[in-house]
C-alpha positions as CSV (number, residue, x, y, z in Angstrom):
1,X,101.2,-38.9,-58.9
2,X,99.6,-37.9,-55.7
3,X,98.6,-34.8,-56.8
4,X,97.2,-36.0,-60.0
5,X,94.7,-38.0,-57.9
6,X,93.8,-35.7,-55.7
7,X,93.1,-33.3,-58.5
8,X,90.3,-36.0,-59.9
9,X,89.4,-36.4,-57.1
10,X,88.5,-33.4,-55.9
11,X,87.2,-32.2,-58.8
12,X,84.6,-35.5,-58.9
13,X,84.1,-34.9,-55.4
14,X,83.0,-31.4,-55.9
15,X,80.9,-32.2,-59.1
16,X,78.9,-35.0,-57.1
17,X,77.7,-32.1,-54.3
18,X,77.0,-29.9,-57.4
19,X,79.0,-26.8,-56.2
20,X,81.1,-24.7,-58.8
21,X,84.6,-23.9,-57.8
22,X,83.3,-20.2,-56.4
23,X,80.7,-21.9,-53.9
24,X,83.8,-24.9,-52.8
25,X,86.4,-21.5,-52.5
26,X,84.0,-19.4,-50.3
27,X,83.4,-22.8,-47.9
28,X,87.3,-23.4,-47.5
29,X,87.9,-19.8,-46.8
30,X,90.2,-19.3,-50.5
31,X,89.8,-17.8,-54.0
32,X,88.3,-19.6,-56.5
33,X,91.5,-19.8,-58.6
34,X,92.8,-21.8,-55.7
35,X,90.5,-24.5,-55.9
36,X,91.3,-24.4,-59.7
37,X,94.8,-25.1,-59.2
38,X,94.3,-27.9,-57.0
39,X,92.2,-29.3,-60.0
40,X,94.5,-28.9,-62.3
41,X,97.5,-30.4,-60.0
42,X,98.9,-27.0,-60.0
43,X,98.9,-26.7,-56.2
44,X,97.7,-28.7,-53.2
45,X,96.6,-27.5,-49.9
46,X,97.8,-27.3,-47.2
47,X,97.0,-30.1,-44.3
48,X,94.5,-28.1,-42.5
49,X,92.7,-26.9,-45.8
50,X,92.8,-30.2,-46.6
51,X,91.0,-31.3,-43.1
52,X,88.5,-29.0,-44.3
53,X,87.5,-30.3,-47.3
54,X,87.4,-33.9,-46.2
55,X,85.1,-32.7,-43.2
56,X,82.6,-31.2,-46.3
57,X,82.7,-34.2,-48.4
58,X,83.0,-36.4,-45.8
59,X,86.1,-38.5,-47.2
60,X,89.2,-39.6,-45.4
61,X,92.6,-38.0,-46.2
62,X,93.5,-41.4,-47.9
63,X,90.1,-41.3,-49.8
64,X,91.2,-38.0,-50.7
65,X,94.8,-38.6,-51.8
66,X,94.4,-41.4,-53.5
């Protein structure tokens, strides 16, 4: 369920600072398919990834997981 959350989230969080999933990937240091498995709930990353991406959109890793 987690990662089904994170996945709308992320992907709302993203739309709302108007990046595409190229500009997110090249900010987090990852390929674009990356971020397009973590908005699909393919994947998740990993904890420090994930510090990174709350730092951009500046959200807390419960605002993030859930």
């Amino acid at each position: 369920m987690k990662e089904i959350r994170f996945a709308k989230n992320l992907r709302e969080l993203r739309k709302s600072k108007n990046l595409t999933q190229t500009e997110l990937a090249k900010l987090v240091g990852v390929d674009q398919r990356t971020v397009s498995g973590w908005e699909t709930g393919i994947s998740e990353p990993s904890y420090a990834v994930l510090a990174v991406l709350c730092e951009i959109f500046e959200e807390t890793f419960d605002g993030m997981l859930s």
